[in-house]
C-alpha positions in Angstrom: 11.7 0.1 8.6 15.5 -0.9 8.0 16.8 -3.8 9.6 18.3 -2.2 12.0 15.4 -0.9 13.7 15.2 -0.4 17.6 13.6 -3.6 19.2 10.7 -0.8 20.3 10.2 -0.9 16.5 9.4 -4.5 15.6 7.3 -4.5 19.3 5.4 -1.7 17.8 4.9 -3.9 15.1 3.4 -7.2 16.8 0.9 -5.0 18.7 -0.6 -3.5 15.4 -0.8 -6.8 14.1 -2.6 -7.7 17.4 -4.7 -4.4 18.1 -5.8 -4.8 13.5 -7.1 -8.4 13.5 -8.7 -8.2 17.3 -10.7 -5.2 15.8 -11.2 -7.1 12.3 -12.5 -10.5 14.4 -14.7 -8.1 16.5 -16.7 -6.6 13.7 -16.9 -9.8 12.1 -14.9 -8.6 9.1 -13.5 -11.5 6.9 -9.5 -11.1 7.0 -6.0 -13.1 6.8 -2.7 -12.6 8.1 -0.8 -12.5 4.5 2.6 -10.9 3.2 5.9 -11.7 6.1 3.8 -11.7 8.8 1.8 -15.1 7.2 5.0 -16.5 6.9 6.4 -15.8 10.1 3.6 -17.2 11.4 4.4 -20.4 9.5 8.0 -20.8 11.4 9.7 -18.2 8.8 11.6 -15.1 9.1 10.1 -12.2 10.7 9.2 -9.0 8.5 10.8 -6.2 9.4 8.5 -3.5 7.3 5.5 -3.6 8.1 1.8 -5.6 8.7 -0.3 -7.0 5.9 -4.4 -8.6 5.7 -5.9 -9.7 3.3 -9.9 -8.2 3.3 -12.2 -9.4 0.4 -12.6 -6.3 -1.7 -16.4 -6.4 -1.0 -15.5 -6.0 2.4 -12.7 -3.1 2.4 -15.2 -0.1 3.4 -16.4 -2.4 6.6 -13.1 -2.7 7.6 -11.7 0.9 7.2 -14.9 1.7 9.1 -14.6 -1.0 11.3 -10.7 0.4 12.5 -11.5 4.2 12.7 -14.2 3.4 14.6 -11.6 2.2 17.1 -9.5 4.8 17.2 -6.8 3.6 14.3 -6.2 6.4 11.5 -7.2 5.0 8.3 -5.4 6.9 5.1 -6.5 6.0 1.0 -3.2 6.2 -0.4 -3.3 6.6 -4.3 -2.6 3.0 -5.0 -6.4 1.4 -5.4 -5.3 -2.0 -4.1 -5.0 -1.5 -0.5 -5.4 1.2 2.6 -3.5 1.6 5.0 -3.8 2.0 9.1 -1.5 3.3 11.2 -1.0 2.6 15.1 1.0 1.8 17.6 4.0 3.4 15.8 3.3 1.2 12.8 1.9 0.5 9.4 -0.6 -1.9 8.6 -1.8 -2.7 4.6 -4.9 -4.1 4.0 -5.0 -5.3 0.9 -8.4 -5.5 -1.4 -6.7 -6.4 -4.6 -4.4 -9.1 -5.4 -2.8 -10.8 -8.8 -4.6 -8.0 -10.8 -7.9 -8.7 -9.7 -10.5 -8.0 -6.4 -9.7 -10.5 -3.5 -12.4 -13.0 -3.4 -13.9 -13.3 -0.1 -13.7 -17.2 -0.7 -9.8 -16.8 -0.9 -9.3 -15.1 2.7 -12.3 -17.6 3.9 -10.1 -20.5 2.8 -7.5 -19.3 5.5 -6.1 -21.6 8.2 -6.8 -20.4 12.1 -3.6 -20.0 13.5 -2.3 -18.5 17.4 -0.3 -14.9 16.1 0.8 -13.2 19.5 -1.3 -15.0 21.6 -4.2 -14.5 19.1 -6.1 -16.7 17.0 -6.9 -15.2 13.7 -6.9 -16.5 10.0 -3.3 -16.4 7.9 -3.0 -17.2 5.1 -2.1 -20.4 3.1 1.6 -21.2 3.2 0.9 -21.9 -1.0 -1.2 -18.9 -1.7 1.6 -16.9 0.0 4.4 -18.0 -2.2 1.8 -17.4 -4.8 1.2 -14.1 -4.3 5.0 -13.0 -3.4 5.7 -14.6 -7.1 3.2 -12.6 -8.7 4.5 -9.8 -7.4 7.4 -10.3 -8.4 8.3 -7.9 -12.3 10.8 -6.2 -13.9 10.5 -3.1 -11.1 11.2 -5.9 -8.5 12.5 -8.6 -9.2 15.0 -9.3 -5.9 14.9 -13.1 -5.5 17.3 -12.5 -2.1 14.2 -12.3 0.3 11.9 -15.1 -1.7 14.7 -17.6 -1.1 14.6 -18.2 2.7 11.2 -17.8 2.6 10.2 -20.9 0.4 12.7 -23.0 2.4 11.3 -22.0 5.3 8.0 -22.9 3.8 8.5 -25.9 1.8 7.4 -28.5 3.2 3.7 -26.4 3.9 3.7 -25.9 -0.1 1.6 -27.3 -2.6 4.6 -26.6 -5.0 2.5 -27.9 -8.4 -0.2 -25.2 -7.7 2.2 -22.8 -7.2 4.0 -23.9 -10.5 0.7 -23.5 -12.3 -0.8 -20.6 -10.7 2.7 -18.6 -11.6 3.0 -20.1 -15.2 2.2 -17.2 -17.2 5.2 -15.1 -15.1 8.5 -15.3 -16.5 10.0 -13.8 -12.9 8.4 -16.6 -11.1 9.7 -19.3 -13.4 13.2 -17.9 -13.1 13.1 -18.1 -9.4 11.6 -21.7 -9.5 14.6 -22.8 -11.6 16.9 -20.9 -8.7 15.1 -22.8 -6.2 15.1 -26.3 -8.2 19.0 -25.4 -8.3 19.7 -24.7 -5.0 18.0 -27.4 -3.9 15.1 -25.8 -2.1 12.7 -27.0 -4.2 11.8 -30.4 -6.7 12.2 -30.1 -9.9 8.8 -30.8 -11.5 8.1 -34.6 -12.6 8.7 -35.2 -16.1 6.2 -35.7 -18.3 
């Protein structure tokens, strides 16, 4: 969805997230608000493409299940780390793979409760947010524009050592550290 999308748009939006994680909490599915939407809900910018969750891989089938049963189309796209669900005029991801590997159930678990919209569901860590937007980050995608106002926005919510070590072995996230380190949105690390 462009930036420019009608107001109607972004509505449609907030009522997905809403109508997904009220269905999620009522099937007792394990989920958290990750992706813009997390960090929105953290005082950050607003996403303007879509929804995302986090569900434990081991509990991906439950939640598809879980949402059709409700009336929310479910589609398998061919990428084997997410579905997604569409309603209310918008696109949800649920993601089951993260970082290369299945989501643990212990990673959404360790999610803070938070009020979205009037609705108390899990997000997301502020750090394992960051994390996860640095992982993604490679040589197909490698825009640093929309990572910038998110740490800032996050900062002071980030354990920025963990995030330094959990992103060590990816040269994109150490180039955007040192961008961050110069713009003064970010510490430099301690020396040694």
């Amino acid at each position: 969805m462009p930036r420019s999308a009608e107001p109607e748009s972004q509505e449609a939006l907030r009522e997905a997230l809403k109508r997904v994680a009220v269905v999620l909490k009522e099937a007792g599915v394990p989920f958290a608000l990750t992706g813009g939407y997390a960090v929105w809900a953290r005082g950050g910018p607003e996403s303007v493409h879509d929804v995302d969750f986090l569900v434990a891989a081991e509990d991906a089938a439950q939640a598809a299940e879980a949402l059709e049963e409700r009336g929310v189309e479910v589609v398998q796209p061919p990428e084997d780390w997410l579905f997604k669900a569409y309603t209310d005029g918008a696109m949800v991801d649920l993601i089951h793979r993260h970082s290369g590997g299945p989501a643990p159930r212990s990673l959404v678990e360790d999610a803070d409760e938070l009020e979205v919209l009037s609705v108390q569901m899990p997000v997301l860590s502020a750090t394992e947010v960051v994390v996860q937007k640095m992982l993604a980050l490679d040589e197909h995608s490698c825009d640093f524009g929309p990572m910038i106002p998110v740490v800032r926005a996050l900062r002071e919510q980030v354990d920025l050592a963990r995030v330094r070590e959990e992103t060590a072995q990816s040269p994109f996230a150490a180039a955007l550290l040192f961008l961050l380190e110069r713009l003064d949105v970010v510490e430099p690390p301690a020396p040694a």
